[in-house]
C-alpha positions as CSV (number, residue, x, y, z in Angstrom):
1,X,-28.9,15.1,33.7
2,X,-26.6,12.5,35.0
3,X,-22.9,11.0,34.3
4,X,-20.7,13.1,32.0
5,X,-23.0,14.9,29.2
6,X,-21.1,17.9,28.6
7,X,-21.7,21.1,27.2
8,X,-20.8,22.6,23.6
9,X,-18.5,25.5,22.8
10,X,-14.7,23.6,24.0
11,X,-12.0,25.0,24.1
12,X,-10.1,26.3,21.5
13,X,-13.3,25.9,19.0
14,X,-15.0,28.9,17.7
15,X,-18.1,29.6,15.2
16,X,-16.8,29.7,11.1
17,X,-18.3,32.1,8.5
18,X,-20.3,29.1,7.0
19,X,-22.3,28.3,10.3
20,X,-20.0,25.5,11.3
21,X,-17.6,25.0,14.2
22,X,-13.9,25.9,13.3
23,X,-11.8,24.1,16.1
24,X,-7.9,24.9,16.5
25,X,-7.4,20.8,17.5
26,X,-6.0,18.6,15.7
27,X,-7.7,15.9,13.5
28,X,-5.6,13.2,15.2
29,X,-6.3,9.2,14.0
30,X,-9.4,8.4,15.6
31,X,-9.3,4.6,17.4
32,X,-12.0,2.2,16.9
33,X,-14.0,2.8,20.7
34,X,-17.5,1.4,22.1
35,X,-20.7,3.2,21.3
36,X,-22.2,5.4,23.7
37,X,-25.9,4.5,25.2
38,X,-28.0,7.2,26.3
39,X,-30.0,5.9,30.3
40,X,-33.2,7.2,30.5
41,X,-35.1,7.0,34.3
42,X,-36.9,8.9,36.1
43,X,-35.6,6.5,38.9
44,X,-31.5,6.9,40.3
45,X,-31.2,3.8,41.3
46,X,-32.3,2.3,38.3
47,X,-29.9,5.0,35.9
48,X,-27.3,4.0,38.4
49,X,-27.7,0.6,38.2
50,X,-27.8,0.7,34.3
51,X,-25.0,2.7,34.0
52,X,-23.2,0.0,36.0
53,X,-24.2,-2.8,34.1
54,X,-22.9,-0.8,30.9
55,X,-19.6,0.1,32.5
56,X,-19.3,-3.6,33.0
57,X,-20.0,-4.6,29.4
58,X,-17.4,-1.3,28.4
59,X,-19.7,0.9,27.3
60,X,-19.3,4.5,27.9
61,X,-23.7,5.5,29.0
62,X,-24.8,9.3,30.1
63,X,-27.8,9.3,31.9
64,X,-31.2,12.0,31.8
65,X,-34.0,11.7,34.5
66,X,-36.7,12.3,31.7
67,X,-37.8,12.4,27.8
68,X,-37.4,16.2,27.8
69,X,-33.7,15.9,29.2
70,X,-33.0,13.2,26.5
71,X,-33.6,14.8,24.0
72,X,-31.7,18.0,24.9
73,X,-28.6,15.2,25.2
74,X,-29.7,13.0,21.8
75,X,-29.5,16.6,19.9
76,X,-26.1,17.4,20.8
77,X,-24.3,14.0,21.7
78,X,-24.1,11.1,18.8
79,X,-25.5,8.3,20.8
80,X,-25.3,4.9,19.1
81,X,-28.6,3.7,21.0
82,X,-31.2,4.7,23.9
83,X,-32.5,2.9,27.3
84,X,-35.8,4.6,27.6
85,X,-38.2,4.0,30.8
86,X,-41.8,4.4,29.5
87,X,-43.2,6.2,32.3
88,X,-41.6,9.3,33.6
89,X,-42.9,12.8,34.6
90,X,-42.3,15.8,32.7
91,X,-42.4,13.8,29.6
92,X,-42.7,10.2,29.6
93,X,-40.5,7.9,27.2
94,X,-43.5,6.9,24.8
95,X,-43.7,11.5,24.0
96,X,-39.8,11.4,23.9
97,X,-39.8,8.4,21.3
98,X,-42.6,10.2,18.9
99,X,-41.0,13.2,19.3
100,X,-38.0,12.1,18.4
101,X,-39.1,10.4,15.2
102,X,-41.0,13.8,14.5
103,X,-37.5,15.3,14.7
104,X,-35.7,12.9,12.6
105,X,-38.0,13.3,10.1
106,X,-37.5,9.4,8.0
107,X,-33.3,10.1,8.3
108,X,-31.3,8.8,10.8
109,X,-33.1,6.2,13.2
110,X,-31.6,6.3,16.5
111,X,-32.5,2.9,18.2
112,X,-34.8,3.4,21.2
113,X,-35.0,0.1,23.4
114,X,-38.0,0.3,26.1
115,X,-36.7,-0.5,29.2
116,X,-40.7,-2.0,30.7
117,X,-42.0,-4.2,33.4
118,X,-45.1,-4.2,31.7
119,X,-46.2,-6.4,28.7
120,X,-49.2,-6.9,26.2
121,X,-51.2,-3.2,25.2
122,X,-48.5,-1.4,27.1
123,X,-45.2,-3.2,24.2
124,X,-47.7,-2.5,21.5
125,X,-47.6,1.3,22.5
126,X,-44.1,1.2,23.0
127,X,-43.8,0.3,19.5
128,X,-47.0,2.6,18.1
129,X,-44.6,5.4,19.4
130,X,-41.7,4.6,17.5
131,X,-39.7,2.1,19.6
132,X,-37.5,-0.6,18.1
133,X,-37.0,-3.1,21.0
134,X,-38.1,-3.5,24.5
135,X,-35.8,-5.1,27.8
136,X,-38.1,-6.6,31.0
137,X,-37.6,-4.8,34.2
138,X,-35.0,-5.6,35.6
139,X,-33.0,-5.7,33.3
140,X,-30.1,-8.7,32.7
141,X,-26.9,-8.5,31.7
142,X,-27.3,-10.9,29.3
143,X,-30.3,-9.5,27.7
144,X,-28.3,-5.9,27.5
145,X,-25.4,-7.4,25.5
146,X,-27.6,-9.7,23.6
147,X,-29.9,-6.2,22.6
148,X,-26.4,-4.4,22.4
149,X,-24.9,-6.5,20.1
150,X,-27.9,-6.3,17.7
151,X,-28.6,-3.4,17.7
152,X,-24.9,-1.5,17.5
153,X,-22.9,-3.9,15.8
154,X,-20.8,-2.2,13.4
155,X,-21.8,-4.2,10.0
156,X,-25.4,-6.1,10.2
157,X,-24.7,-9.9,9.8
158,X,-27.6,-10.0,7.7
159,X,-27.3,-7.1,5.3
160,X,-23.3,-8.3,5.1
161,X,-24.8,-11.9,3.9
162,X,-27.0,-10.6,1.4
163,X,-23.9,-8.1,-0.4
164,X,-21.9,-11.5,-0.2
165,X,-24.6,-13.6,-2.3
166,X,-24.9,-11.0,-4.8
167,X,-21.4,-11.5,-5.2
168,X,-22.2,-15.8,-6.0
169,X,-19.8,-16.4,-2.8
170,X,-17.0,-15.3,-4.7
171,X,-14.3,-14.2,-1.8
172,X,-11.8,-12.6,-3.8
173,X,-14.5,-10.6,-5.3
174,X,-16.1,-9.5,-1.9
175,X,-12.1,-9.0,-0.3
176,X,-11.4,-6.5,-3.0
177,X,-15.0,-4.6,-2.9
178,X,-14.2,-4.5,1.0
179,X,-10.7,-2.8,0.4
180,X,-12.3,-0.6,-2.4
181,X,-15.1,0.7,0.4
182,X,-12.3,1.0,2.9
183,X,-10.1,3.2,1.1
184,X,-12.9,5.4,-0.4
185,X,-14.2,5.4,2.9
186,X,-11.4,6.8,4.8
187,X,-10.9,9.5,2.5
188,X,-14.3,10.7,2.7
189,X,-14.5,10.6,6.6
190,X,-11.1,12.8,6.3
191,X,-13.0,15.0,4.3
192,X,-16.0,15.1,6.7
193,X,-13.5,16.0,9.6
194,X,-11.7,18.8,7.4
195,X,-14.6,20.2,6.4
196,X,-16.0,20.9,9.7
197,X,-12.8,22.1,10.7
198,X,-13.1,24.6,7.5
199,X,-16.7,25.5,8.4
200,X,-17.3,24.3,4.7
201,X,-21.1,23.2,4.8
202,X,-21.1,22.1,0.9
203,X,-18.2,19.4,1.5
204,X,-19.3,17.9,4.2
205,X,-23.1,17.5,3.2
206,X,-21.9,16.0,-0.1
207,X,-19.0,13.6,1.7
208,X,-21.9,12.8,4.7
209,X,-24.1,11.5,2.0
210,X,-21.6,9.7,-0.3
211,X,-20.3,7.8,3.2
212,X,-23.6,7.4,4.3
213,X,-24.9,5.5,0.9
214,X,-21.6,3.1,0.5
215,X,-22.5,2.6,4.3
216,X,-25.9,1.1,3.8
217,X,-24.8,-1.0,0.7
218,X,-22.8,-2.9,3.6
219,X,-24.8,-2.6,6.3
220,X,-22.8,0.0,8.2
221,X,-26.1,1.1,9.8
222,X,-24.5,3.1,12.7
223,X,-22.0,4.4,10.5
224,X,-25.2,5.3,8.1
225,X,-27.2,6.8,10.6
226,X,-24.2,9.4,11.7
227,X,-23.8,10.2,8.4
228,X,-27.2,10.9,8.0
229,X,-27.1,13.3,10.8
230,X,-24.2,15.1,9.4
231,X,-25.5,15.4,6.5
232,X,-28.5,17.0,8.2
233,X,-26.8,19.3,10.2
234,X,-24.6,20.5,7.2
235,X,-28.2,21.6,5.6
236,X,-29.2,23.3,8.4
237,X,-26.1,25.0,9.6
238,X,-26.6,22.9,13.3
239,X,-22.7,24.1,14.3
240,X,-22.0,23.1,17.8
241,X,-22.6,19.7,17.3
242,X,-20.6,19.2,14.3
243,X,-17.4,18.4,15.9
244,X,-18.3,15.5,18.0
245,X,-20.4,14.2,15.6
246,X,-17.6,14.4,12.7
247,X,-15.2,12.6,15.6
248,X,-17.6,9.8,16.2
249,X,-18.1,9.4,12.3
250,X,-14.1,8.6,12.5
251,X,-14.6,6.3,15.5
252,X,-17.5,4.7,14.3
253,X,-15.3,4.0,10.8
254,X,-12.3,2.4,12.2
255,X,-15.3,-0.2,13.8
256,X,-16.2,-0.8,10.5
257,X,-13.2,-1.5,9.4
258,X,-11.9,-3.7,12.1
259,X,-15.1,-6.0,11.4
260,X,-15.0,-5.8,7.5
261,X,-10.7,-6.4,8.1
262,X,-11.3,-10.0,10.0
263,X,-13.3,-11.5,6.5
264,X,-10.9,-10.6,4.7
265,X,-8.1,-12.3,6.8
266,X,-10.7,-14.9,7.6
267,X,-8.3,-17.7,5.6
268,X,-10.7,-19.6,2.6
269,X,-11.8,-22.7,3.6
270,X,-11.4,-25.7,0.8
271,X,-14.7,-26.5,-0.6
């Protein structure tokens, strides 16, 4: 495994009675970062290359050499999205993607973007095994930002239109539902970070899914889809990976907000 995946068990963090990870660091304000993208090539050059064009775009990218290795990564790292070659040894990308949606069992959806110089039969097995999107070898810059920005924007254009047109347009309305979700928001992501750092599984299953649901009503899908993995991990008493995934739950929050903060100091345009 490539780049900078690292292993579980910092320092300073130890197991809790409740089968979460107690950590002695502090929960200091999370900033608003870049998603992180998961490489997957059996090919260096190509995982270098990728990488690259990622770095260039500032987005922070690890990189595995085959399905197996990305899924070891995808189970303990909270990736916003996966490049996936289809055709690797060991285990090629089309096993990794069906395994992966075995493991996620209808939660969390962790977008999976074929990366393919092939077309026709090959993109209709690509998405048979669970694939969302597919990128032609090689891959453009412009057609990795254009899949980035759809598929890891913070709040979905689309699902934002449709909360704003059950609210008949009205902008004060929306403003105030936005500030509501904010605030409510940002108490329950404290609570998801002080409940990992209490090794209290009931709080932070109950705060994962309260997040996760006021996520989805504005289409916070990221956002959603962490949650959902929290909340998952809080059932099965998954502790290593709380931590990081409770940090990028804060992160992935203050994205949220920055995007939901610029309608509402969007200035009203006179009709």
């Amino acid at each position: 495994m490539d780049q900078n995946i690292e292993p579980y068990g910092a320092a300073g963090a130890r197991e809790g009675s409740s089968g979460l990870l107690y950590t002695d660091r502090a929960a200091a304000a999370p900033e608003a970062v870049a998603p992180r993208v998961l490489v997957v090539d059996d090919n260096l050059i190509n995982r270098k290359v990728a990488v690259m064009m990622l770095s260039k775009i500032g987005i922070k990218a690890d990189a595995a050499g085959n399905g197996q290795e990305a899924l070891e990564a995808i189970a303990h790292t909270p990736y916003a999205l996966v490049l996936m070659d289809c055709h690797m040894p060991e285990m090629d990308g089309l096993a990794a993607t069906r395994e992966l949606r075995r493991l996620e069992g209808g939660g969390r959806r962790l977008p999976v973007i074929a990366m393919t110089a092939s077309t026709g039969d090959d993109l209709e097995a690509c998405r048979e095994a669970g694939m969302d999107d597919s990128l032609p070898k090689p891959v453009r810059l412009a057609d990795l930002e254009n899949a980035l920005r759809s598929w890891t924007a913070p709040v979905s254009p689309e699902a934002f239109r449709r909360v704003t047109e059950t609210m008949d347009g009205d902008r004060e309305a929306m403003a105030a539902l936005i500030r509501e979700f904010l605030e409510s928001g940002a108490s329950l992501v404290s609570v998801v970070r002080s409940s990992v750092a209490e090794a209290d599984r009931g709080a932070l299953g109950l705060a994962a899914h309260a997040l996760r649901g006021a996520c989805l009503s504005f289409g916070a899908r990221p956002l959603a889809d962490i949650c959902s993995r929290l909340e998952s991990m809080a059932k099965e008493g998954q502790a290593l990976a709380c931590v990081d995934f409770a940090d990028a739950a804060a992160a992935e929050f203050e994205r949220v907000r920055k995007a939901l903060d610029a309608f509402v100091a969007e200035p009203v345009r006179p009709s």
